[in-house]
C-alpha positions in Angstrom: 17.7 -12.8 8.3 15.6 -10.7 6.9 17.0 -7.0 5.6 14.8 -3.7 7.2 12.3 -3.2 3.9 11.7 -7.5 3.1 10.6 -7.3 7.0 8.4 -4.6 6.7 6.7 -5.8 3.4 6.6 -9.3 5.4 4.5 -8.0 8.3 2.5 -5.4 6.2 -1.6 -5.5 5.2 -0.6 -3.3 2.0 3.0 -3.0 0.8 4.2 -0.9 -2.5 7.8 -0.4 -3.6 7.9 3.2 -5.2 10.3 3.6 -8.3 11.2 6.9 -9.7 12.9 10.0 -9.1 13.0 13.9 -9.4 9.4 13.3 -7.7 7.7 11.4 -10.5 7.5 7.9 -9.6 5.6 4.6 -9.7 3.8 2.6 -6.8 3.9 -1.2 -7.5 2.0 -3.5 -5.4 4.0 -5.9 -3.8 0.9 -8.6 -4.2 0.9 -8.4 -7.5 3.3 -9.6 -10.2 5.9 -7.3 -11.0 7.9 -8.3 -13.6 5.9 -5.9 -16.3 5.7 -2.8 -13.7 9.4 -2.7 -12.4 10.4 -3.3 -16.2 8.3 -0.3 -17.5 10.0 1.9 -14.3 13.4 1.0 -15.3 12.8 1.7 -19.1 12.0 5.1 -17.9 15.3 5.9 -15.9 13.4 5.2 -12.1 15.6 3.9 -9.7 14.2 2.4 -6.5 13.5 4.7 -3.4 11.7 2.5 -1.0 9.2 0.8 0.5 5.6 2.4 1.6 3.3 -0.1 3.7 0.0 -0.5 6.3 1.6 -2.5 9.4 -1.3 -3.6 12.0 -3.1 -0.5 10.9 -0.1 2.4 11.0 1.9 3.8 8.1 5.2 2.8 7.1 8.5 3.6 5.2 11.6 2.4 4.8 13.3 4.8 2.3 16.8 4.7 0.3 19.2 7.3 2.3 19.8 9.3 -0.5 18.0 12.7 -1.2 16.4 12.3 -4.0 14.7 9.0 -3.1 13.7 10.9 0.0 12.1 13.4 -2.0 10.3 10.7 -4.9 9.0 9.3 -1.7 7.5 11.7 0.0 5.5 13.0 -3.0 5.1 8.8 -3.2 3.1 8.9 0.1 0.6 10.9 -1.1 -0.4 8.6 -3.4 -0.1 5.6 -1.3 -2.7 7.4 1.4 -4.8 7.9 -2.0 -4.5 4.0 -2.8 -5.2 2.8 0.7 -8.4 5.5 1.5 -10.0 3.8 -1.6 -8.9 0.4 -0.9 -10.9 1.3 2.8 -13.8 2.6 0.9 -14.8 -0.7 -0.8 -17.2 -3.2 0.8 -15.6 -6.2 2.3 -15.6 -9.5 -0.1 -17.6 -12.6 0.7 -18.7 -13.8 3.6 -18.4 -10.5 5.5 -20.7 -8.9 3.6 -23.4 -12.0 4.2 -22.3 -11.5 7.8 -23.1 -7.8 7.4 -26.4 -8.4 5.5 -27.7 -10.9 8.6 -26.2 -8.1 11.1 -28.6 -5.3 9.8 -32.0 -7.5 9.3 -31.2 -8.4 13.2 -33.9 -6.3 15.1 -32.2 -3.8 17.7 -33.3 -4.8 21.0 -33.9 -1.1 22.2 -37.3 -0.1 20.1 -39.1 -2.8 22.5 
C-alpha cells in the first residue's frame, strides 16, 4: 500500500516535491531525474516539506506536519501555480497541434 504523498504523485498530471525551509526552498519535478536536484537541496541544509501536484485538474498538497515545512510550502505553492500557468501556456506537442492546424482551415458552417 501506498503512503498519502507516493498516492498523490501516482495519480497526479504534475507532481513536485519541495525541499527547503525558513521559506526558501526548491521544487523538483517528480518526472525528471532527481538524483542531482535533491543532492544540491540537501547540500544546502533543505529538509523535505511535501508534495505539491495537479490531480484531474485540481491542486494538491500533502505537507510534513511540522511548521516550518507548512510555512516553506506555502510560499512553495506560489511557485508551483507559476510553473503549471506556464506549463498551460505552451502549445500542445505533436499530433495535437496538426489536429489543431486541420481544425482552423475547416470552414465554419455559419458564414453560408
Amino acid at each position: 500500500m501506498y503512503d498519502p504523498q507516493e498516492q498523490l504523485v501516482f495519480n497526479s498530471e504534475i507532481a513536485v516535491a519541495v525541499l527547503g525551509r525558513a521559506g526558501e526552498f526548491v521544487l523538483i519535478h517528480l518526472d525528471d531525474a532527481i538524483e542531482d536536484a535533491m543532492a544540491a537541496a540537501i547540500a544546502k541544509g533543505y529538509g523535505y516539506c511535501g508534495t505539491l501536484a495537479v490531480v484531474k485538474g485540481q491542486a494538491a498538497a500533502k505537507c510534513e506536519p511540522d511548521p516550518d515545512s507548512v510555512y516553506t510550502m506555502m510560499h512553495a505553492a506560489l511557485a508551483f501555480v507559476q510553473q503549471v500557468a506556464d506549463r498551460l501556456k505552451q502549445p500542445p506537442e505533436g499530433d495535437a497541434v496538426q489536429f489543431l492546424e486541420h481544425l482552423y482551415a475547416l470552414e465554419d458552417p455559419r458564414r453560408e
